[in-house]
C-alpha positions, 0 to 999 in steps of 0.5 A, a space after each residue: 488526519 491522513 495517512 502515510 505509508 512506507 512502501 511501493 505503489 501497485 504498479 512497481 510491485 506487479 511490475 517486479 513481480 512479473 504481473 505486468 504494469 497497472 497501465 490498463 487499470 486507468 481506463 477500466 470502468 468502477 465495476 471491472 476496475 474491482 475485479 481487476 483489482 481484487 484479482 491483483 490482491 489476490 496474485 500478489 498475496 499469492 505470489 509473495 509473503 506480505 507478512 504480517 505489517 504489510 497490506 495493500 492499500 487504498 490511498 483516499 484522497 477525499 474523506 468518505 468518498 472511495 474512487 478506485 482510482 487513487 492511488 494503491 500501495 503496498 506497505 506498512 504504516 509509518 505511525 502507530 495505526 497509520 494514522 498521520 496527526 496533523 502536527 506531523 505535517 510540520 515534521 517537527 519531533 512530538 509526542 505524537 509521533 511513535 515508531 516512525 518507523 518500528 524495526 519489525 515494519 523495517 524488516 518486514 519491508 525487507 522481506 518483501 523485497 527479497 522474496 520479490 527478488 527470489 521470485 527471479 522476475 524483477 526487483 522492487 526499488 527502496 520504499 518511499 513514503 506515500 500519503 493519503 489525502 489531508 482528511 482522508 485515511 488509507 484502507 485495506 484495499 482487500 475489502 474495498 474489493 471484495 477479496 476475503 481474508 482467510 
């Protein structure tokens, strides 16, 4: 299984959101990397209203190991729970395949782009999809990082 989501990487929504670049991140230890990180979770959720198909995610790509170096996005699950069966990979239409995309994710996405856009510091260009490694499945990076829901 892998994952495949509809959104941004970390860099070009900071980036729009006048956060700055994620260049700095690359050469950050593990333990600085996660305050880092968890302190951008916590700009971005504060700066813009993901809503509630949007999260930020930690795109593994190796099963069972995290490295807070691969890749961030911020978007929305492209299939039901964001998990991508293997028969997708063929891109061949299955009964496996649900809401690819569903209208609410559609709009979502759309939201995030015009309340980024209001912000008045830059614009986010159209999603594109992002995948995760081919056994390995995205997660909410808040809880990798320690950043609490609340």
């Amino acid at each position: 299984m892998a994952s495949m989501i509809l959104g941004w990487t970390l860099n070009d929504l900071t980036t729009a959101m006048g956060l700055g670049t994620t260049d700095h991140l690359h050469h950050l230890r593990q333990d600085a990397l996660k305050d880092a990180l968890g302190d951008l979770v916590k700009a971005i959720k504060e700066g813009v209203d993901l809503g509630e198909d949007i999260e930020v995610w930690h795109m593994a790509q190796q099963d069972s190991y995290i490295d807070l170096q691969d890749p961030i996005v911020i978007g929305s699950p492209m299939v039901f729970g964001g998990k991508v069966p293997e028969v997708l990979w063929y891109l061949a239409p299955n009964e496996h395949v649900h809401g690819f995309p569903s209208p609410t994710t559609l709009s979502s996405l759309v939201a995030l782009m015009t309340g980024v856009a209001s912000r008045g510091t830059g614009t986010l260009p159209a999603p594109t999809v992002h995948l995760s490694g081919w056994h390995a499945e995205a997660e909410p990076l808040s809880g990798l990082v320690g950043v609490i829901e609340g």
